[in-house]
Steps between C-alpha positions, in 0.01 A plus 500: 500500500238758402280618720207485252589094441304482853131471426207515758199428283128449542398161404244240566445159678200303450309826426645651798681820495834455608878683417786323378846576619800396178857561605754531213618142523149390420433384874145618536214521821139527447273656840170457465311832619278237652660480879834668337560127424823424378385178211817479309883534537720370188880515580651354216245380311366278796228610691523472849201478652243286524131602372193227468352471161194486656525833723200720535502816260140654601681791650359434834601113604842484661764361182658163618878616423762719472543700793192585646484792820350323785362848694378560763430161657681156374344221437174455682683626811228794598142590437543611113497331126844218525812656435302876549349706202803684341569245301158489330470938422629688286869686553571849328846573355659778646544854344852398352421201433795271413842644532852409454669418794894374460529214289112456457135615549260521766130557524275593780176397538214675775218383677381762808174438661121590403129426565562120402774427726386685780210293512688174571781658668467859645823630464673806281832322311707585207661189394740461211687229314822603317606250247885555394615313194915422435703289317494168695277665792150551586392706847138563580491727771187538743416809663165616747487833663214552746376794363237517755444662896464154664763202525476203240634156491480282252641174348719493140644270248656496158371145388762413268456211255839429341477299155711167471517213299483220740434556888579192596896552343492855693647548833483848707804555749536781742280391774670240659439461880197742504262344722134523322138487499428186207146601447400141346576333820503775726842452654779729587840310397852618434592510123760220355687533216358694207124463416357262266183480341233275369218501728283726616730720717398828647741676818559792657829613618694758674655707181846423463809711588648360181343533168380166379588315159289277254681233335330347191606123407856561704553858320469835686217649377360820713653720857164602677593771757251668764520838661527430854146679596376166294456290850396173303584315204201269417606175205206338353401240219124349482659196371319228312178420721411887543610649192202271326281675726594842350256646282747707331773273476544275245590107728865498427573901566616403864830335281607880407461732702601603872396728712826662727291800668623788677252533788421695852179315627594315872511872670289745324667852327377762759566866383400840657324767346782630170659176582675283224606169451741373225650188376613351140549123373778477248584272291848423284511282202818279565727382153550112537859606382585806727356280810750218414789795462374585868532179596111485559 
């Protein structure tokens, strides 16, 4: 394949500026400058992620979807905005931009510190968010360096909402016999079985050794691996009674999509001064056909 069949293109998204990575397949990824968002990955014609009709686009309310970058607190666990403001500015592309690396392209995306951050959170950083597109495989890496004299610590996730046609024919396997924190009722069980999913569900657990799977209607659909310095893999659908709560998602959204999150929020990220912190979330499209072969 030519190199110059791999494109890296500025594009749009609602108005917002954003760059679209095209393999020569055709299997494409759009990142949203916006919170170097990743909004779009097609492999095959199918896009794989989920992203609500009814997100935000004013360039500064977080967009419901994709795979937003939960930095530097999660959720509303700390004193700043939920899920932390990186999410909300604006990343840079770096100086090369999008290169070619093996079989497919990545881009990096910047955010470092400045007077807005440091009013809410008085720390120097340099985070970035490396987005590496392949046949079959999407990794978003997350990186922070403490660019700073002082220690920081800090919370991080990469809120992943996966697109599918009917949650409640998916099933996610890979965490059986994790013991974890079920949010809804505030319990700490062991995991049975593969999940299920209907109702309003929301869990944390300890990231599997193992890379999970996603099986859609009783085919293998996805293999979601996590870097080990990922300490938690948080699953969550609104289901029925909070999706219609949503502003920005239409009633029945919560039947196709599911977040699978690569997160390290139970023990804050501490890193000295020049300190950095790294960790990806991959994720490999699996052929219903080449799964059976395996024996999947």
């Amino acid at each position: 394949m030519a190199e110059a069949q791999f494109t890296a293109a500025a594009a749009e998204w609602q108005g917002l500026p954003a760059i679209c990575l095209t393999l020569p397949g055709g299997d494409s990824a759009l990142v949203a400058l916006q919170g170097a968002q990743v909004l779009s990955w097609i492999r095959g014609g199918q896009e794989q992620l989920f992203l609500s009709p009814h997100a935000a686009h004013d360039g500064s309310t977080p967009i419901r979807g994709g795979i937003p970058v939960c930095f530097p607190q999660f959720n509303q666990r700390g004193p700043l905005v939920k899920h932390g403001f990186a999410r909300t500015l604006a990343w840079q592309a770096q100086a090369d931009g999008a290169r070619v690396d093996g079989d497919g392209l990545r881009l990096t995306l910047r955010l470092q510190d400045n007077a807005a951050t440091r009013a809410v959170w008085p720390h120097a950083f340099a985070a970035e968010l490396s987005v590496w597109l392949q046949p079959t495989a999407l990794t978003v890496n997350l990186a922070v360096t403490n660019t700073g004299d002082a220690a920081l610590s800090f919370t991080a996730a990469l809120h992943t909402y996966l697109r599918v046609d009917d949650v409640t024919a998916t099933t996610l396997s890979g965490l059986e016999g994790l013991r974890y924190w079920d949010a809804v009722e505030d319990t700490h069980p062991q995991q049975q079985g593969a999940l299920g999913f209907g109702a309003e569900l929301d869990r944390v657990y300890p990231r599997p050794a193992q890379a999970m799977q996603l099986d859609a209607a009783g085919q293998p659909r996805l293999r979601i691996a996590q870097d080990a310095p990922w300490a938690e893999t948080v699953v969550w659908n609104p289901g029925p009674e909070l999706c219609a709560r949503l502003a920005d998602m239409p009633a029945d959204g919560y039947r196709h999509m599911l977040c699978v999150e690569a997160a390290a929020i139970d023990t804050p990220v501490v890193l000295a001064p020049q300190g950095r912190w790294q960790a990806a979330q991959r994720f490999e499209h699996l052929a219903a056909s080449t799964a059976a072969q395996s024996g999947a």
